[in-house]
N, C-alpha and C positions, 0 to 999 in steps of 0.2 A: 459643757465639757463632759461627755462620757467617759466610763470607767475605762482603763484599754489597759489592764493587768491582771492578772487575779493574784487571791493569795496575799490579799494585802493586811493590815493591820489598823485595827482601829479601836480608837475610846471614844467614850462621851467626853466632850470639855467639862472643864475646872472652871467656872467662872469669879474672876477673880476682879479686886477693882483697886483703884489709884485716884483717891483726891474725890474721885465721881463715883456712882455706883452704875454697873453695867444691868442695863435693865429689858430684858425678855418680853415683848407686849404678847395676847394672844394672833393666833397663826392659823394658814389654813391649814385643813390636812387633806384637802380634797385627792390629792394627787400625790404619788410616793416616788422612790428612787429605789433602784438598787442595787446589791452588794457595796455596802450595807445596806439591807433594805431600813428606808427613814422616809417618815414623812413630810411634805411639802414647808418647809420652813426648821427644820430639823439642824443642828451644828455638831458636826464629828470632827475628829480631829485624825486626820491620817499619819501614822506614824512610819509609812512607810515611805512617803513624799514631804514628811513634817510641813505639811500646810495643812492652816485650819479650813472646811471645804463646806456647804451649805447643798439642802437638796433641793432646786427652782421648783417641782415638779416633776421634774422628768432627771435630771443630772446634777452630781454632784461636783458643784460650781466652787473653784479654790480661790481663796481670801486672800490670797498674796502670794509672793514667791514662792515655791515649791524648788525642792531640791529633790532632784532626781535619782531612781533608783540605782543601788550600786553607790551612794557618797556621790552623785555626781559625776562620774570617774567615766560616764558612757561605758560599753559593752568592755567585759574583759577577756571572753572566753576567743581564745584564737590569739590574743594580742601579743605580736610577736615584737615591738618596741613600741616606745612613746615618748617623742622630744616634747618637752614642756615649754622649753626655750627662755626658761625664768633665773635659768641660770644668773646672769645681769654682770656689770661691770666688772672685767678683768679677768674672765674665764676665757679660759682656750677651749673650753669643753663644753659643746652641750646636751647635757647628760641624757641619759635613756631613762626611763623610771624601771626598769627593768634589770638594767645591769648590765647588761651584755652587749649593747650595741652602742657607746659611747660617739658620738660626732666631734672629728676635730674641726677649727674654724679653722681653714685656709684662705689665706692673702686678705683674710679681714683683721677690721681693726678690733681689738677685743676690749675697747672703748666702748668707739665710737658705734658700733655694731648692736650691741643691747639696745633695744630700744623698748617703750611702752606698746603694748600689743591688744589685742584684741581680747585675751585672755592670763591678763599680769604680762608678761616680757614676752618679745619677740627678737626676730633676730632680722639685720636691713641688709639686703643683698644690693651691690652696687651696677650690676650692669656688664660688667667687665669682664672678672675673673674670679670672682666671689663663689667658695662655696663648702660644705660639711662633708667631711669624707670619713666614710663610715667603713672598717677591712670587711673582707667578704668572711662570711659566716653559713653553717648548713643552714640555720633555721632561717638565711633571706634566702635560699635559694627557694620559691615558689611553683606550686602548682595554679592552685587556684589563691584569691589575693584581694586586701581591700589595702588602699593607698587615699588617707586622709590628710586634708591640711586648712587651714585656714589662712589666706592668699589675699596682698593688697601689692596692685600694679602703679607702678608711679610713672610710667613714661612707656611709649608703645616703643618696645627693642621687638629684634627680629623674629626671638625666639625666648619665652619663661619657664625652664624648665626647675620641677618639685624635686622627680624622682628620677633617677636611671642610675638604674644598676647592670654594667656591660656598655658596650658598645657597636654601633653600628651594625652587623649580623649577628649580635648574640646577646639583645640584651633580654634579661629574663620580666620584666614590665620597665614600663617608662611614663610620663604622664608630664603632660606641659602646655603651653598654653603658646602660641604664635600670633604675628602680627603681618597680614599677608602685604600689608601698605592700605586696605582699607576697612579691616572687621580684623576682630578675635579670634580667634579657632579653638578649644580644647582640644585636644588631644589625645588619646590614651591605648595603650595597646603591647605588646609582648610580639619577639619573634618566633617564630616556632621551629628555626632552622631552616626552613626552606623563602620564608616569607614574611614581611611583616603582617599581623593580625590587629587591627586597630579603629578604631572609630572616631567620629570627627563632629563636632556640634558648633555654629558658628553663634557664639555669646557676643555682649555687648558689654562691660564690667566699664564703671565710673572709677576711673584714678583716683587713688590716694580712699577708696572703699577695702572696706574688707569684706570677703568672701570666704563660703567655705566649701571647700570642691573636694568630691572621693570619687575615685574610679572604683569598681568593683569586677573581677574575674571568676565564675563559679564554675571548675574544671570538670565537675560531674554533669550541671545542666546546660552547662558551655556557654553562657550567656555573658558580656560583656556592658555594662555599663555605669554612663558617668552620672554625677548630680550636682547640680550646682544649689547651694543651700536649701540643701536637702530635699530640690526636685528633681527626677529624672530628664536626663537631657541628653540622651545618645545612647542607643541599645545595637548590640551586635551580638550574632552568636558562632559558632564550630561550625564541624568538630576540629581543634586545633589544640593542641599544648604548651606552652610555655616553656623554649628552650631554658636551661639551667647553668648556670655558669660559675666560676670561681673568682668575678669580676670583684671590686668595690663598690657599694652603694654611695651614688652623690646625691647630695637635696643641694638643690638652688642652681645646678648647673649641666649641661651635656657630657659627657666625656669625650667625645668627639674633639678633633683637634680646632679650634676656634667656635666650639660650643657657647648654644645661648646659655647664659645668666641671667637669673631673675633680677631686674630692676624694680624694686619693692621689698615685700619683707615675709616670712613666714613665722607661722606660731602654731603649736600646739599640732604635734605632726608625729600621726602615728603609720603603723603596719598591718596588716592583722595577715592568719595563714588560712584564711577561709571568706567567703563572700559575705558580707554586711547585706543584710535585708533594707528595702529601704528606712523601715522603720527604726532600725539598728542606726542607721547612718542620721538620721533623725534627732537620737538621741545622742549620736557624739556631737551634733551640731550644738545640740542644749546644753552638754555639760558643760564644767564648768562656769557655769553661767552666776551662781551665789557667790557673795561678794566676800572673800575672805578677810577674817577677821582674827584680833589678840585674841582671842578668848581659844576655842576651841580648834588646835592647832591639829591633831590629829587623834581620828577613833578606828580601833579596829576592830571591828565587832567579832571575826573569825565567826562569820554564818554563812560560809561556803561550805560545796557539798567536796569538791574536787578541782581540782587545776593545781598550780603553781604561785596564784595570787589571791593576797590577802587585801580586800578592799578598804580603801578607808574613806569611811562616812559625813568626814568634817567638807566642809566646801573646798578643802585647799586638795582633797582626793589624791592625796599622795598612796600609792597604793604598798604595798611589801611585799618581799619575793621572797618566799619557802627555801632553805637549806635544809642539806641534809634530811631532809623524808618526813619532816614534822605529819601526824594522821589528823585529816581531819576528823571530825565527831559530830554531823549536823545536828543529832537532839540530846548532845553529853555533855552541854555546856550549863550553866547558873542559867543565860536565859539564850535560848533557841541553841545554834552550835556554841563549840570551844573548837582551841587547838592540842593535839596531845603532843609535848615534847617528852624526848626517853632519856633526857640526864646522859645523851653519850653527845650527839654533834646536831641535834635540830636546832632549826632558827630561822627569823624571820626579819630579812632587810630591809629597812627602810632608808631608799638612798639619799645622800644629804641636798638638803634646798633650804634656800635662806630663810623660809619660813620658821623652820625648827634651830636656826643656827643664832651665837649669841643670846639667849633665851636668859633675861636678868630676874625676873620671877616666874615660876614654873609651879604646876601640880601634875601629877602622873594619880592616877588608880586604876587599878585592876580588879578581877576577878579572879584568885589563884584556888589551885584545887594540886598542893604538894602530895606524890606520892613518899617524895625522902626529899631531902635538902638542896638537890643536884649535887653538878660535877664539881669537885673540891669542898663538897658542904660550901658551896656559895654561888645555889643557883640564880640566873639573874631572872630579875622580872623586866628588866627595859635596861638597855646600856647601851648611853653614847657618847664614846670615847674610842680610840685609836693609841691613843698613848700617856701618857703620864698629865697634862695639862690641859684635858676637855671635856666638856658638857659633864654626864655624871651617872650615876650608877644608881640603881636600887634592888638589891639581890635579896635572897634568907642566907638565914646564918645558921649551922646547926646548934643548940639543940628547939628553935623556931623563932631566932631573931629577926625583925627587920631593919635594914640598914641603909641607910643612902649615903654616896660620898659625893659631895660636890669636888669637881676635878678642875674647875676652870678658873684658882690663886694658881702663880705663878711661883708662889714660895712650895708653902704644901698644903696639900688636898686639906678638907675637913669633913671628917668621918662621922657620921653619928650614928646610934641603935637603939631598939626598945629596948629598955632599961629590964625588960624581963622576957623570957621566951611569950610571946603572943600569935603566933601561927600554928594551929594544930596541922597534923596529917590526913588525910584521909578525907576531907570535909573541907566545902567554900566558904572562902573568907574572903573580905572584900580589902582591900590596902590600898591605901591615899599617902601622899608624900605632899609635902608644900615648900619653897624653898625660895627664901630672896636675897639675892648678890648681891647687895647693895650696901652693907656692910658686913666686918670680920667677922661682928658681933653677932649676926643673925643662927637661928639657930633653926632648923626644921621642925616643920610639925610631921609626924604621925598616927596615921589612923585606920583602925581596927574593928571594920564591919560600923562605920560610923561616927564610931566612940574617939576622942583623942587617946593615946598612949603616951606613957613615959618613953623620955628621949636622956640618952644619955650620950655626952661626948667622949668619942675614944683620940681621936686627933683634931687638933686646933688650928683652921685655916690661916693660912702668912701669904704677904703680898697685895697680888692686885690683880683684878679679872684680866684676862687675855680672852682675844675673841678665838672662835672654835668651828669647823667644817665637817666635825664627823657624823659618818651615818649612824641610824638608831639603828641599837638589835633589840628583837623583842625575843627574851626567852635564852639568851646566849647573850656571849660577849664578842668583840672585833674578830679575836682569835680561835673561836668556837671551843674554848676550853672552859668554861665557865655553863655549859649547859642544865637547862631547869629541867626539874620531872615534874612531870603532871603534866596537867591542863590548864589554860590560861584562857580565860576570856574576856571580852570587852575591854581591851586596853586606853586609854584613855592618855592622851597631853594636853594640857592647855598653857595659857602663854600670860597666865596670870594664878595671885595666890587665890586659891577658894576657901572663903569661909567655913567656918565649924559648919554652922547651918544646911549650906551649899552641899558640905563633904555627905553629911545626913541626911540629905536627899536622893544621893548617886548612890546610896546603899538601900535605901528606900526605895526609891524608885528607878529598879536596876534595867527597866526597857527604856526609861527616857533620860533627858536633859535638864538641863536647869540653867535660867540667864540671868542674869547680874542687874541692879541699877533699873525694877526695882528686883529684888531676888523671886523667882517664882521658878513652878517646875513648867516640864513641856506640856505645851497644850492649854495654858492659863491664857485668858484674855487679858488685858488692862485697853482704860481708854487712858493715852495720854496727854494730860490739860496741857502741859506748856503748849504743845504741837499740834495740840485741835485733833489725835488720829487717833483710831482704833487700833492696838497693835494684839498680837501675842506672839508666844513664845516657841522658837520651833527648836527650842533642847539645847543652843546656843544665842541665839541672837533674839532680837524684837523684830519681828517685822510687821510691816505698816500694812492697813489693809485700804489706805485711802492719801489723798494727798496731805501733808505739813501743811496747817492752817494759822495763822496770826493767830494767838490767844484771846480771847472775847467773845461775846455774846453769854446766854445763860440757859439757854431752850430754843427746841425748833418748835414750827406747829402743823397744823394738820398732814398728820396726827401732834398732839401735845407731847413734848419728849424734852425731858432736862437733858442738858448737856452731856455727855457719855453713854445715853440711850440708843439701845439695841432695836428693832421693829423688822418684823417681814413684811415685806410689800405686796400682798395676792395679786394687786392688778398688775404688777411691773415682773413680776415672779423674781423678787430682788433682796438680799437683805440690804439692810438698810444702818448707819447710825447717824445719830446727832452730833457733830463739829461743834453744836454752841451758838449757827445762823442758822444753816441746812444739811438735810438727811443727805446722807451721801451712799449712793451706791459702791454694795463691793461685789468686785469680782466678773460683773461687766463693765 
């Protein structure tokens, strides 16, 4: 696997061990890699792909999962909506990650409808009359356009349509898939007012498979084409443009009167206002692809240069949308950018998904850089809540308190604060919150560049948890009256308490991670005996660099290697570890 990015980021591993010790044999160096340049049997740790990655000789070969640049989240720049479809049981809604383009479910069941998808939840189209209807908006009216989705057909109907917005003489793209009585057809194309402009690729798709198909439109080089996971499969060009209309955008259905519906299901279904390269379309294929986890629920590192959105780097890629004018700062931050909020109305939404919802132990930390206390002396650093009974607050206090309320007793909130001013002005400080619902009695920890702080109670929670749907602000509250000044960076949620140790590591080591069970930072190896595997650490999770092995054996041999033993392989250009029977290849 070659390099196919630049600009990327890297360390030497930490090597680290569990039970066994992780043992490095000598290697060849006949042959080198580069960016980074390393020689032939060499271990970095890419922090940019958080996979541990090896040099054969010639390319550096990744050890396991890799989560893809951007948080996973594939391309942002252009992205004008993004259905997740995770919505799940008893929504009418499913939501845009963006805000602005909300899908109502029409004639579906808002049951039976959610289903398991190819990417967390999907949503089943019945065939019929099924479908999301979206009002019309400037920003769908297109010029040029990419239309993504990931697509499983469960019965050949006449017609499966994703996308169309408008109808019959005027729709501004459309993209759908048919069934002529003996093959597939894709579909994709826009009218331009006089004509339809459109291209046709006859597929063959296995029922009840999931697929993932983007049309793409590029008004400038006028080119026209489709991909079916993520290969090119129908090109057309101009010169032609895309009539504009003030129509409804539907997913799953024609507008047309007795229009096809899709018979199957979609997920994970976006927009963009400009053409995806294929290599672009490549990458929203990949995304989402890490397997979300309790732990690290949501990171926003704000190391954007410009746009609208603030990416988030956990696997669940819930991304945030900029109010009010927050600046970005790409080299003003603690590490790489920050965000600069002005204490009047900036903020940044992060809209609600069950992921972050109901949250019974929680840690939030940040990176804060106060120029003054914000708006009301109680600017927020992360606030989610809507109203008097949810999720929870963690603001400054003047004259440089910290404070978090848990909002989600149904009696009253429970407040607490450092027991002494510990925020100075001017200069970054790092703040961790820890908090567990699970009883009245619980009290929060916080912490201060590391250290724990005194905690003091000002009000004493009553009641009993109620579950909660509101969306996070980062830097503001629901009602943008509570805005922070300064700079804010690397925001951080996780879905569990962290350790004192844990918390001393995220201020320590403010570019990476750190995983739980056994506690290590990112980029540490361990080999783990129950499991027979070599894992390590990519800043949240363990991942495996080979398959779960029964527990047994004690050494492999030729070469001789105790159990948790590391080796490069010159003749196979491979590394290598010992399970405890046999050397097991990573990464081919």
């Amino acid at each position: 696997m070659g390099q196919q990015s630049i600009n990327k980021k890297w360390v030497p591993i930490a090597v680290a061990m569990l039970l066994l010790s992780v043992v490095f044999l000598p290697k060849s160096a006949h042959a080198a890699c580069a960016n980074p340049a390393g020689e032939e049997g060499k271990i970095v740790y890419n922090t940019t792909h958080g996979t541990m990655q090896y040099c054969d000789d010639t390319n550096w070969i990744s050890m396991g999962a890799s989560i893809a640049p951007g948080g996973n989240n594939g391309p942002t720049d252009g992205l004008v909506a993004r259905w997740k479809m995770d919505d799940g049981t008893g929504s009418a809604i499913a939501a845009d990650m963006l805000g602005l383009h909300n899908a109502t479910l029409t004639n579906m069941n808002t049951t039976s409808a959610w289903i398991s998808g190819i990417r967390g939840g999907a949503l089943l189209f019945d065939g019929s009359n099924d479908y999301l209807a979206i009002p019309d908006h400037s920003t769908l009216d297109l010029s040029s356009f990419s239309l993504t989705t990931w697509a499983r057909f469960d019965g050949p109907v006449a017609a499966n349509y994703f996308f169309e917005k408008g109808v019959a003489g005027q729709a501004n793209y459309r993209f759908y898939i048919y069934y002529n009585g003996s093959s597939y057809v894709l579909n994709c194309g826009f009218h331009d007012g006089t004509t339809w402009r459109q291209i046709e690729q006859t597929v063959a798709p296995s029922l009840g498979v999931w697929y993932h198909l983007a049309c793409t439109w590029d008004n400038v080089a006028q080119e026209l084409i489709m991909y079916v996971n993520g290969v090119a499969a129908g090109y057309g060009s101009g010169p032609f443009t895309p009539l504009q209309n003030n129509a409804a955008l539907w997913l799953g259905r024609s507008q047309l009167a007795g229009g096809g519906t899709l018979l199957g299901a979609m997920d994970d279904t976006r927009i963009y206002n400009r053409a995806l390269s294929q290599a672009e379309v490549e990458e929203v294929l990949q995304s989402g692809t890490a397997t979300a986890h309790a732990s690290l629920l949501g990171r926003w590192k704000f190391d954007e240069s410009s746009g609208l959105i603030a990416t988030d780097s956990s696997p669940n890629a819930n991304i945030g949308t900029l109010g009010g004018g927050p600046i970005w700062q790409p080299t003003g931050g603690r590490v790489n950018g920050a965000l600069d909020f002005d204490g009047v109305n900036d903020t940044v939404i992060v809209y609600t998904h069950p992921v972050f919802n109901d949250i019974n132990t929680l840690s939030v930390s940040a990176w804060i850089y106060p120029r003054g206390w914000g708006e009301g002396d109680r600017g927020r650093i992360i606030d989610k809540r809507t109203g008097g009974q949810e999720g929870f607050i963690f603001y400054l206090l003047n004259p440089g308190h910290l404070v978090f309320e848990a909002s989600r007793w149904n009696g009253s909130n429970g407040v607490w604060g450092s027991s002494s001013p510990v925020i100075p002005l001017n200069a970054w400080t790092h703040v961790v919150v820890t908090y567990d619902y699970g009883a009245l009695g619980n009290d929060p920890a916080l912490y201060v560049n590391g250290s724990p702080v005194g905690v003091t109670e000002s009000t004493t929670p009553t009641g009993s948890v109620v579950a909660e749907t509101a969306n996070i602000n980062i830097g503001n509250d629901n009602g943008t009256a509570r805005t922070f000044n300064g700079l804010l960076d690397d925001v951080r949620m996780y879905g569990r308490v962290l350790a004192a140790n844990e918390v001393a590591a995220l201020y320590d080591n403010p570019e990476g991670g750190v995983c739980a069970n056994p506690f290590r930072a990112e980029g540490q190896i361990v080999f783990n005996s129950t499991s027979g595997v070599m894992q390590y650490c990519n800043g949240a999770d363990w991942i495996s660099m080979g398959p779960t092995v029964a527990p047994g054996g004690s050494g492999c041999s030729n070469p001789t290697g105790n159990r948790g033993a590391m080796v490069y392989n010159t003749t196979h250009s491979v590394m290598q570890y010992c399970n405890g029977t046999d050397w097991v290849g990573i990464g081919k």
